[in-house]
N, C-alpha and C positions, 0 to 999 in steps of 0.2 A: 417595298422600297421606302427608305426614310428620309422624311423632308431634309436631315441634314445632309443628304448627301445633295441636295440640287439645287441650281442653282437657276433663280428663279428668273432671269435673264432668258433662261431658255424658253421658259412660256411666251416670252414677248415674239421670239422668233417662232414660234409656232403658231402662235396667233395672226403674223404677219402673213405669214405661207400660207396658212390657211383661207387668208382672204383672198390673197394674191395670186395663188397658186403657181408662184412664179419666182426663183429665188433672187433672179436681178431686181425686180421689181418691189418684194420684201425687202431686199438690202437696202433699196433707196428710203422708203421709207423708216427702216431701222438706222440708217449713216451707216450702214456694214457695210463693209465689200460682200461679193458673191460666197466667195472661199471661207468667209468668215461665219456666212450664213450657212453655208454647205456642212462648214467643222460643228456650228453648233446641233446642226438637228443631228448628226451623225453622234453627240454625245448624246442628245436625248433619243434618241432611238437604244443605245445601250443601256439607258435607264430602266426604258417601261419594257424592251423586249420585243421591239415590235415597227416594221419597217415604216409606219406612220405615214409618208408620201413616198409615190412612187412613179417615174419620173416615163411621160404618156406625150404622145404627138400632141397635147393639147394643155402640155402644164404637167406640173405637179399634182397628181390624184391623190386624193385620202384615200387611205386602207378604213376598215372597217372601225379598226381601234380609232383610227383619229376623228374618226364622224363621231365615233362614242364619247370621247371625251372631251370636245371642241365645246359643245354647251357649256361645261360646267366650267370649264378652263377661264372661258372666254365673260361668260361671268363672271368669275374671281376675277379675272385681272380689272374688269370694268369697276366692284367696288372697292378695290386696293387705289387706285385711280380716286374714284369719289373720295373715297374716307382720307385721302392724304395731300387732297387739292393738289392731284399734279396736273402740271399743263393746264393751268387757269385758261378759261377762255374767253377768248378777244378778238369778238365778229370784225371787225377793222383790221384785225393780224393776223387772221385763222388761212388756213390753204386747206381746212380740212372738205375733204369730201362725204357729203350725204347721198345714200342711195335711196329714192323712193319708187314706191312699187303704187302704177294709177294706169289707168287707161286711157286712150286719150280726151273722152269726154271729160275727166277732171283736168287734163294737162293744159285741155283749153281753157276752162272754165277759174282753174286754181294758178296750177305751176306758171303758167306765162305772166300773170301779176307778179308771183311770188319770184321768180327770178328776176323780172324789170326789180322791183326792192332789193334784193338781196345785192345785183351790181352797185345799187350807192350803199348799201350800211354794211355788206362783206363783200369786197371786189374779189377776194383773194377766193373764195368758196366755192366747190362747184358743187355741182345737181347733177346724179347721174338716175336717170327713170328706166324702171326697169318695168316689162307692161304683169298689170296684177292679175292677167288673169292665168298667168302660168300656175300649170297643177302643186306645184312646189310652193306656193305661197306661204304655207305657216312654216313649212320646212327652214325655209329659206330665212324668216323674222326670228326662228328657235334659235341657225346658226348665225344670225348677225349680223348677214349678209345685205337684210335689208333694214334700214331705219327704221322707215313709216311707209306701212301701206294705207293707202287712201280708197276708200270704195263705201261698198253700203255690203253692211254684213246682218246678217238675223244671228247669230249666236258668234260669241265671242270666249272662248276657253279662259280660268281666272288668271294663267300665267300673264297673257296679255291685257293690254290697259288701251283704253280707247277715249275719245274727245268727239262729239260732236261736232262739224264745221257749219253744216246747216240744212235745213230741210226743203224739198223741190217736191211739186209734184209731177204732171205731165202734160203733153202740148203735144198738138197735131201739127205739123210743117205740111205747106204746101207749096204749089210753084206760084209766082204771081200772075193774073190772068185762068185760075184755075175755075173751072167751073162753076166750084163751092165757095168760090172767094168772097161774092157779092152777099153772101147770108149767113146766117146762122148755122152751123155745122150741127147737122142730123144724124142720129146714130143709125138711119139706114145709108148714110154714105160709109159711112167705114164697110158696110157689105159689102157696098155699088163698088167700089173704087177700091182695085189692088194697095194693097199695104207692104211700107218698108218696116222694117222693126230692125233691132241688136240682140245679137244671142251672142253668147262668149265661149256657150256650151248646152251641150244637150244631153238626153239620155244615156245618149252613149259616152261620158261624159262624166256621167255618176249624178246629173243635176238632178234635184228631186223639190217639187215648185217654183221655178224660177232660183235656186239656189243649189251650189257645190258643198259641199261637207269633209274636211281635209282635216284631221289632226286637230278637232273641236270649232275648225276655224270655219264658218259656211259663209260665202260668197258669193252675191248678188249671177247669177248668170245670163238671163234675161232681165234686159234694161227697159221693161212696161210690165203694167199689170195686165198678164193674162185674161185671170179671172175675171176684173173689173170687165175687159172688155168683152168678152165674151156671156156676162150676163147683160151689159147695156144693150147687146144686141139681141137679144131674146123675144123682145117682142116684134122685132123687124120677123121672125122666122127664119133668119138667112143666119150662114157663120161669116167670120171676118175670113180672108183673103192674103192670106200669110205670103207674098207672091215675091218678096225679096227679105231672104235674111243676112245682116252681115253683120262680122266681129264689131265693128269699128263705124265712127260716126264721122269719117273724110268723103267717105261715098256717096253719105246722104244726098250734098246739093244735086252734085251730078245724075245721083239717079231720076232726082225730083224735077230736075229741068228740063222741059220738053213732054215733059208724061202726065200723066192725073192720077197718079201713084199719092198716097197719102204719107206721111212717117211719122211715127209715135216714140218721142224718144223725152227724157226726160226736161223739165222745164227748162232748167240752168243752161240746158244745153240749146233749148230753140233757141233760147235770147240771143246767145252767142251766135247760132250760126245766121240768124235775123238781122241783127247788128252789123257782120262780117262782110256780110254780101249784098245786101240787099236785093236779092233776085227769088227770097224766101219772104210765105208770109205763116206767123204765128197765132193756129187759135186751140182754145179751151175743149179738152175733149166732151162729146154728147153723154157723156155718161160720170159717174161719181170714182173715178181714181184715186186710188191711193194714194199716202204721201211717204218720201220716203229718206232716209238719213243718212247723210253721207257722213263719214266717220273717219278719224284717224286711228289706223291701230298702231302699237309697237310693242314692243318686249317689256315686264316691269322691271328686269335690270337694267334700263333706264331712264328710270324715274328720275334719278337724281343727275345724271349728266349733266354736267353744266350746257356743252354745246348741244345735246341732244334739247334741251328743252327750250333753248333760243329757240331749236328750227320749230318746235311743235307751236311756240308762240306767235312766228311768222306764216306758219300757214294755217293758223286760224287766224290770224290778221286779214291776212289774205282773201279767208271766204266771208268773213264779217263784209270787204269792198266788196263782194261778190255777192251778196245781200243774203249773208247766213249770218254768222256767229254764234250757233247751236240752235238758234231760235229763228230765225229765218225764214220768211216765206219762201224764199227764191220769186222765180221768174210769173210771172202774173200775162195769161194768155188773154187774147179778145175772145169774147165768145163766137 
């Protein structure tokens, strides 16, 4: 097929459909009608040969061709964009939407700052969070679907480009009134006393040491150091007490209150949940924990984004108030 024959309007509509999966919803964001959006992919469908979407209880689905060609599309159109300043951006004017992919331990800790700012310096903007620990993760940043995902990764593929936000270690939460409250935390209480922890994922799962491995992209799955803990407690002779595991860290309080149940979840996040309720109290685990990096990833075709890199500079703004900014202690437990 030869570039003179097309009309390069139609990548805009395919790009849109492809996000949206949805032709009225495309049309809005192109100022097309439906029928208009309808007539264009029907000409580019006679281009490449190939029925591109096809039309499912649930949207518009890619055909096989259009997953194959949606990366590279979708990058062109993005540096034709940069390299020709179109649609200059203008946090005060923008309506554009950002998808970010976090958990809700960052959603507390980051996004809820980062949206209170974002209502005074872009009203018009929204946040939409998508959770990161879907198995689709790099998938999903390949096809553009997501911005920025936020998490703590041990290996990072060269396509993608990543930023430091800041570094946490770990902290034991427990109920106030709790037995151990009055002293110094012993690494034979982590035996004595059932443990809450976060997994996202396990074995079955594909996780292999605390981390998922996806399209070069590997992802934190368990939210504590195993191993730390499991050798602090070595000379107890006892193992730790795995007696609740859950996705998410909403359940914490409530598991913790009323029980002598301990939980081990990362620093950033006792503070918060410390802070929130005050029916929690925070101390320093018995043992030498690791530290660990919470990271922004995203795609490097968009590096130059104008609007892409406002957001990366507000949500490192963000974990800077959040006592990071790549260098960051984070949350500092009693012992």
């Amino acid at each position: 097929m030869s570039i003179g024959r097309m009309d390069l309007n139609l990548l805009k509509v395919f790009d849109a459909v492809f996000e949206d999966r949805n032709l009225v919803l495309a049309g809005r964001r192109l100022h097309l009608s439906q029928s208009a959006v309808s007539h264009a992919l029907t000409r580019l469908r006679e281009l490449v040969g190939d029925e591109l979407f096809l039309r499912t209880g649930k949207g518009m689905a890619p055909t096989g061709r259009a997953l194959a060609m949606a990366p590279a599309l979708r990058d062109a159109l993005r540096r034709i964009e940069a390299t020709l300043g179109v649609e200059p951006f203008s946090p005060a004017q923008s309506s554009r939407r950002f998808v970010i992919a976090a958990n809700d331990h960052v959603t507390v800790v980051l996004l809820a700052p980062l949206s209170a700012a974002l209502l005074k310096e872009a009203p018009g903007v929204d946040l939409v969070i998508r959770p990161s620990t879907r198995l689709d993760l790099a998938e999903q940043i390949d096809l553009g679907r997501i911005d920025l995902a936020i998490g703590i990764f041990s290996q990072v593929p060269a396509r993608l480009n990543t930023r430091t936000l800041l570094t946490h270690g770990e902290a034991i939460l427990m109920r106030r009134g709790h037995p151990a409250a009055r002293r110094k935390l012993q690494a034979k209480d982590l035996a004595r006393y059932p443990l809450v922890t976060m997994s996202v994922g396990g074995q079955e799962e594909g996780a292999v040491d605390g981390f998922i491995l996806e399209r070069g992209l590997a992802r934190q799955s368990e939210m504590f150091d195993r191993h730390a803990l499991e050798e602090g407690l070595v000379a107890t002779g006892l193992p730790p007490r795995l007696r609740v595991t859950v996705p998410h860290s909403l359940a914490i309080p409530a598991l913790l209150r009323g029980s002598d149940m301990l939980s081990i979840v990362p620093a950033s996040l006792a503070q918060a949940l410390v802070r929130s309720g005050g029916e929690l109290l925070m101390r320093q685990p018995p043992y030498p924990a690791g530290r660990s990096m919470l990271r922004a990833v995203w795609h490097r075709r968009n590096d130059h984004d104008a609007a892409h890199t406002w957001l990366r500079e507000r949500v490192a703004a963000a974990a800077m108030a959040a006592g990071g900014g790549g260098d960051g202690q984070g949350a500092r437990a009693a012992p």
